[in-house]
C-alpha positions in Angstrom: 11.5 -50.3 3.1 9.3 -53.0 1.5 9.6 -54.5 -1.9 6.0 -54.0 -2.6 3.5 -51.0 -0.9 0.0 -51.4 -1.8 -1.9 -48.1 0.1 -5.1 -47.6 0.2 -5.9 -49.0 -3.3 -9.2 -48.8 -5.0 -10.7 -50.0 -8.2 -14.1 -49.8 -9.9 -16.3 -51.3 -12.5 -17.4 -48.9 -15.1 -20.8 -49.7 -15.4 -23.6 -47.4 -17.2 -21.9 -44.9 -17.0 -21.4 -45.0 -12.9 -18.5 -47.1 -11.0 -19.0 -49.6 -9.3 -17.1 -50.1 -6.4 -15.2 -53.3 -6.3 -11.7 -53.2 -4.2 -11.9 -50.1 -1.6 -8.6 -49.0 0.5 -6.7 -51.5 0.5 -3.2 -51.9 1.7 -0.7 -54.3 2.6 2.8 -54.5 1.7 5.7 -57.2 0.6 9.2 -57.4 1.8 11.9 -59.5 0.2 11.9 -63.0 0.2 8.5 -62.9 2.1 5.6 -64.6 1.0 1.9 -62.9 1.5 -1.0 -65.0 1.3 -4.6 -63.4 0.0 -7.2 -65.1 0.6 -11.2 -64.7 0.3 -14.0 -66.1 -1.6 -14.4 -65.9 -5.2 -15.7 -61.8 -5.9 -14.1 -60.2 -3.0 -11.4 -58.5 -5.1 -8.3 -60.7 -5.2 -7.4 -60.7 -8.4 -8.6 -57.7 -9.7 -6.1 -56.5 -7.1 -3.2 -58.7 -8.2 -4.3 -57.4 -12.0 -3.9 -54.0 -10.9 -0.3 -54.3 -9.7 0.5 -55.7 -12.3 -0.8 -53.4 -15.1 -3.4 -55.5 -16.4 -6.4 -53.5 -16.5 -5.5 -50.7 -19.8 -7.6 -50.8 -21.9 -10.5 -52.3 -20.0 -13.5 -51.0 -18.0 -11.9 -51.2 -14.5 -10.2 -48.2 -13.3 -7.9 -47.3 -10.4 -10.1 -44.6 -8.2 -7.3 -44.3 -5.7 -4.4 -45.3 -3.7 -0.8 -45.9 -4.6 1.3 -48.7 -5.9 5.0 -48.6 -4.2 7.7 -51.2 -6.1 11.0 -50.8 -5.0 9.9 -46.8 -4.3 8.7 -46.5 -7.1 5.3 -45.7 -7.7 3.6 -47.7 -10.1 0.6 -45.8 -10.7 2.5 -42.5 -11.9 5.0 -44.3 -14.3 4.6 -44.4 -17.9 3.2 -47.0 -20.1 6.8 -47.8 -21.4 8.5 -47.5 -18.1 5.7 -49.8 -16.5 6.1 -52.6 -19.3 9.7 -52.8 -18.5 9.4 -54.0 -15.1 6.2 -56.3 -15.8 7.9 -59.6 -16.7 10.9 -58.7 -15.6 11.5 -57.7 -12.4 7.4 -58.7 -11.1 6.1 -61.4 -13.0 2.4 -63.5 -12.5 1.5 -67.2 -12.3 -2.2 -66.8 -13.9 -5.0 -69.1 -12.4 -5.4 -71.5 -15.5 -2.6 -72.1 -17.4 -4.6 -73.7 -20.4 -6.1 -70.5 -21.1 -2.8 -68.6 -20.5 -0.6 -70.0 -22.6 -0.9 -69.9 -26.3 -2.2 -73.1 -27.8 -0.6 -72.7 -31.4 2.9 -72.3 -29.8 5.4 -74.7 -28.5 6.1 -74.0 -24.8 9.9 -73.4 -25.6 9.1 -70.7 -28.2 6.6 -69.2 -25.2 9.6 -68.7 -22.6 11.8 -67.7 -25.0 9.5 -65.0 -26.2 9.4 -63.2 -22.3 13.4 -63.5 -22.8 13.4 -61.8 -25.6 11.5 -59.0 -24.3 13.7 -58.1 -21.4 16.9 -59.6 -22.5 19.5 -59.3 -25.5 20.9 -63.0 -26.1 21.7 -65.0 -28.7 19.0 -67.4 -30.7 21.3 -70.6 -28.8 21.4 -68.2 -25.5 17.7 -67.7 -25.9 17.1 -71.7 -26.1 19.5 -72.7 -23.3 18.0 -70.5 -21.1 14.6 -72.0 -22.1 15.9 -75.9 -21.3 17.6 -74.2 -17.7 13.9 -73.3 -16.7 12.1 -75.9 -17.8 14.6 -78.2 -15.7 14.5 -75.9 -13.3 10.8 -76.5 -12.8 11.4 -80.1 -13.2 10.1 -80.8 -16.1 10.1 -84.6 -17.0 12.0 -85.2 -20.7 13.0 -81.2 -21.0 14.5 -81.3 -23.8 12.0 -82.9 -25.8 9.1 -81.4 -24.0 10.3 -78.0 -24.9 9.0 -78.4 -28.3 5.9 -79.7 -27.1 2.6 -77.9 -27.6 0.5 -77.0 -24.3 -2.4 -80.0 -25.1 0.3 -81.7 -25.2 1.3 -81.5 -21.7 -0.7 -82.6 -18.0 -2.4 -79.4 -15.9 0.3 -80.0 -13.7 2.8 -79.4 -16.6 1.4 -76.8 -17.8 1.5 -75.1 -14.4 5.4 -76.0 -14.3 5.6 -73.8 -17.4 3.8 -70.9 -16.3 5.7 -70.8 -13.3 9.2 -71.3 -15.6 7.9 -68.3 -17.6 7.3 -65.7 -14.5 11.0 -66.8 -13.3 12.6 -66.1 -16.8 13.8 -62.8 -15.8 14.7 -63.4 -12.7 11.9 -61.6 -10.7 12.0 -59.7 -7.5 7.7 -60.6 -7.3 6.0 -63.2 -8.2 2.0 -63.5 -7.7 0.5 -66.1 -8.2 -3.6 -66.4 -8.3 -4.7 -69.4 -7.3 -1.7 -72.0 -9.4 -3.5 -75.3 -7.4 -6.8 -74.6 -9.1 -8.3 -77.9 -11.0 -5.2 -79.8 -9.8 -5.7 -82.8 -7.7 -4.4 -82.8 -4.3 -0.9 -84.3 -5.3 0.1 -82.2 -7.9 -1.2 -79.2 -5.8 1.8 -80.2 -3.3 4.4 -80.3 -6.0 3.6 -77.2 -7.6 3.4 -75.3 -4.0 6.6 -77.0 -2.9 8.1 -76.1 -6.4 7.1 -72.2 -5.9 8.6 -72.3 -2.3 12.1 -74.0 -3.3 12.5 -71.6 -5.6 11.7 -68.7 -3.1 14.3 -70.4 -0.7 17.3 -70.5 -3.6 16.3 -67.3 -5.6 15.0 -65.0 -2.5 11.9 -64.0 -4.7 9.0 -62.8 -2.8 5.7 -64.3 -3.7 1.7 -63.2 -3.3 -0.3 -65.8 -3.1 -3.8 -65.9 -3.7 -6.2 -68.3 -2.9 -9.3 -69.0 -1.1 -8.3 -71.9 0.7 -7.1 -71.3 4.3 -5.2 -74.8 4.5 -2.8 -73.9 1.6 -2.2 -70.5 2.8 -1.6 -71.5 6.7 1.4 -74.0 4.8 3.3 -71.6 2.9 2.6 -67.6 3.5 4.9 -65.6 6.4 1.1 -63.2 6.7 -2.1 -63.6 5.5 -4.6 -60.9 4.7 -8.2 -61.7 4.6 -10.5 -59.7 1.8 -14.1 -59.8 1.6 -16.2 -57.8 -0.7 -13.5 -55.9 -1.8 -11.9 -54.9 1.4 -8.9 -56.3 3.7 -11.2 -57.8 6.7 -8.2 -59.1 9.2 -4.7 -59.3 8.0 -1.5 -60.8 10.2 1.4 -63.3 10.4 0.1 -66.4 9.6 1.2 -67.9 13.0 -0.7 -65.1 14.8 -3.6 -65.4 12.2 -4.4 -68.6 13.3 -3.5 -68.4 16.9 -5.9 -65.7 17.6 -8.7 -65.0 15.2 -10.4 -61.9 15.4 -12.9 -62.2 12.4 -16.1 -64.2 12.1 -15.5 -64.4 8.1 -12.2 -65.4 8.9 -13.0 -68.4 11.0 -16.4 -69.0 8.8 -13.2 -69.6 5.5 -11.3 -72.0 8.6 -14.5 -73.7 9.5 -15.5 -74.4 6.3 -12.2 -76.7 5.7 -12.4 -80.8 6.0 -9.8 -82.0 8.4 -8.8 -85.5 8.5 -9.3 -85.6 12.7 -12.6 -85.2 12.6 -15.1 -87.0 12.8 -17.6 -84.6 11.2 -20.2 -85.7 8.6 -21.0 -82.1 7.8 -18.3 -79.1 6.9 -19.8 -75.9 8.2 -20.5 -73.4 5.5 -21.1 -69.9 5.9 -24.5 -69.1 5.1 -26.1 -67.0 2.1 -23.0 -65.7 -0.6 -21.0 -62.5 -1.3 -23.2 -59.6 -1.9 -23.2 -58.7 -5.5 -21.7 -55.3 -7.0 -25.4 -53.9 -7.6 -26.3 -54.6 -3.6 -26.1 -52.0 -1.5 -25.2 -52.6 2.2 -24.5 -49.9 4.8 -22.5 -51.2 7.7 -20.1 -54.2 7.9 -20.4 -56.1 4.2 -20.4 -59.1 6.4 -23.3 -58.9 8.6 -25.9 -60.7 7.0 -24.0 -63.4 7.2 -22.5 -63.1 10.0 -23.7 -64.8 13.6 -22.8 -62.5 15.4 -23.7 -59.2 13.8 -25.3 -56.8 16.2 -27.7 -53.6 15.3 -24.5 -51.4 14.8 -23.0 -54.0 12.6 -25.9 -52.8 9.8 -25.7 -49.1 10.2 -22.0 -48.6 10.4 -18.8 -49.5 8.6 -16.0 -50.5 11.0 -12.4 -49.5 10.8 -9.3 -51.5 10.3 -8.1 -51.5 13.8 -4.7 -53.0 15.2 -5.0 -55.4 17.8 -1.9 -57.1 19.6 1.0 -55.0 17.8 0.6 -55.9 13.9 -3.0 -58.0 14.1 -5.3 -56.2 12.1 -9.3 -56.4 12.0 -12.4 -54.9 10.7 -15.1 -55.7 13.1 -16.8 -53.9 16.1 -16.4 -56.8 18.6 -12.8 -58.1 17.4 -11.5 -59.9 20.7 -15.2 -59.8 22.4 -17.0 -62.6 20.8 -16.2 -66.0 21.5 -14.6 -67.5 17.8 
């Protein structure tokens, strides 16, 4: 059994008093010490999804219109508040996209991880504070045991990233997701903190989701990839036979669209026009108007997720037909 079972998953927008449709039937699933990359352009869902696993969206105007949440058979959907909260942080824990706006600026980082300790775990105050200098160590940390008293502004984005990760492995996780941890970090730091996540994987045997809508990083560190635009899984594999044999024009619009240091290209290709908005509405394959290879039946009907080459999923008409 996997770790994680996401099935058929949907989520909408409560807007004027009518949802609005923004993740539809979606499924994938996790097993242990497996790392699944999501990836898509910003608005196609991915971390609405990753909020909804997690228990994020109480209290807000997204709801959950469908589908089922598996952890450890378990499903997520159908536990109680109380029940939920004790697994979030301990057992599945989140790397949020910017740590600066995450992280408490009135707080010293120390008392920050020590606070998710104290939630899930009955230790001592010198327990609590040893446990604190292990992780921020672990996450190498430069000066850890005078940076734990630091303030966040006190510390580089790259730190601070080092901390949010030290804080989603205080428990000892099972999951970790992690939406988009590179963003507004230059390139360097971007390998570090990747690197860092994946060590960790290898020495702990945590399973990670990663989200991201850059191709390169993905095609580095995930075992499978799923592809998501406008709320929907468009293509999904292993990432080896994901790259080897694309079956989706969005897909290899995202891989064209990435600057490689063998060409000798002046011009990255882009993919032309931008993701429909919640308000538009298309019949068909969301894709198609920007799609080069749409055809009349591309417009007037939605295609299915269909398995190609054992485990190769794709949502397209002409998947293996046109020349990508």
């Amino acid at each position: 059994m996997p770790l994680l079972d996401v099935d058929n998953l949907s989520i909408a927008i409560n807007a004027k008093r009518h949802l609005l449709p923004v993740v539809q039937n979606c499924s994938f699933t996790v097993n242990e010490n497996e790392t699944l990359g999501i990836v898509g352009e910003s608005g196609c869902g991915k971390s609405l999804t990753a909020l909804a696993i997690m228990g994020l969206l109480e209290g807000s105007q997204v709801r959950i219109t469908g589908g089922s949440i598996f952890f450890k058979d378990e499903n997520l959907l159908q536990m109680s508040p109380n029940s939920r909260r004790r697994i979030m942080g301990d057992e599945m824990a989140m790397v949020f996209q910017e740590p600066m706006t995450s992280l408490n600026p009135v707080y010293r980082i120390g008392d920050q991880i020590i606070e998710v300790l104290q939630q899930h775990r009955k230790m001592s105050a010198n327990d609590y504070r040893n446990r604190a200098l292990e992780l921020l160590e672990i996450v190498k940390i430069p000066d850890h045991k005078q940076r734990i008293n630091s303030f966040p502004h006190q510390l580089s984005g790259g730190q601070r990233q080092r901390v949010m990760i030290a804080m989603a492995l205080a428990c000892d996780p099972k999951l970790i997701i992690a939406d988009e941890p590179t963003t507004a970090l230059d390139v360097t730091v971007q390998k570090e903190v990747l690197d860092l996540m994946l060590d960790l994987q290898r020495t702990t045997g945590t399973s990670i989701i990663l989200i991201s809508h850059d191709l390169g990083i993905i095609s580095q560190t995930c075992d499978k990839v799923a592809v998501m635009y406008r709320g929907r899984i468009v293509e999904s594999a292993q990432t080896a036979e994901l790259f080897a044999n694309i079956l989706h024009p969005y897909t290899r619009g995202l891989l064209n669209s990435l600057p490689s240091v063998d060409s000798d290209t002046e011009w990255l290709d882009a993919i032309p026009g931008r993701v429909p908005t919640l308000e538009e509405e298309l019949n068909g394959c969301a894709f198609h108007p920007r799609c080069a290879f749409a055809k009349a039946q591309c417009s007037t009907e939605l295609p299915d997720l269909t398995t190609f080459k054992g485990k190769h999923l794709s949502r397209c008409h002409f998947a293996g037909e046109i020349p990508l």
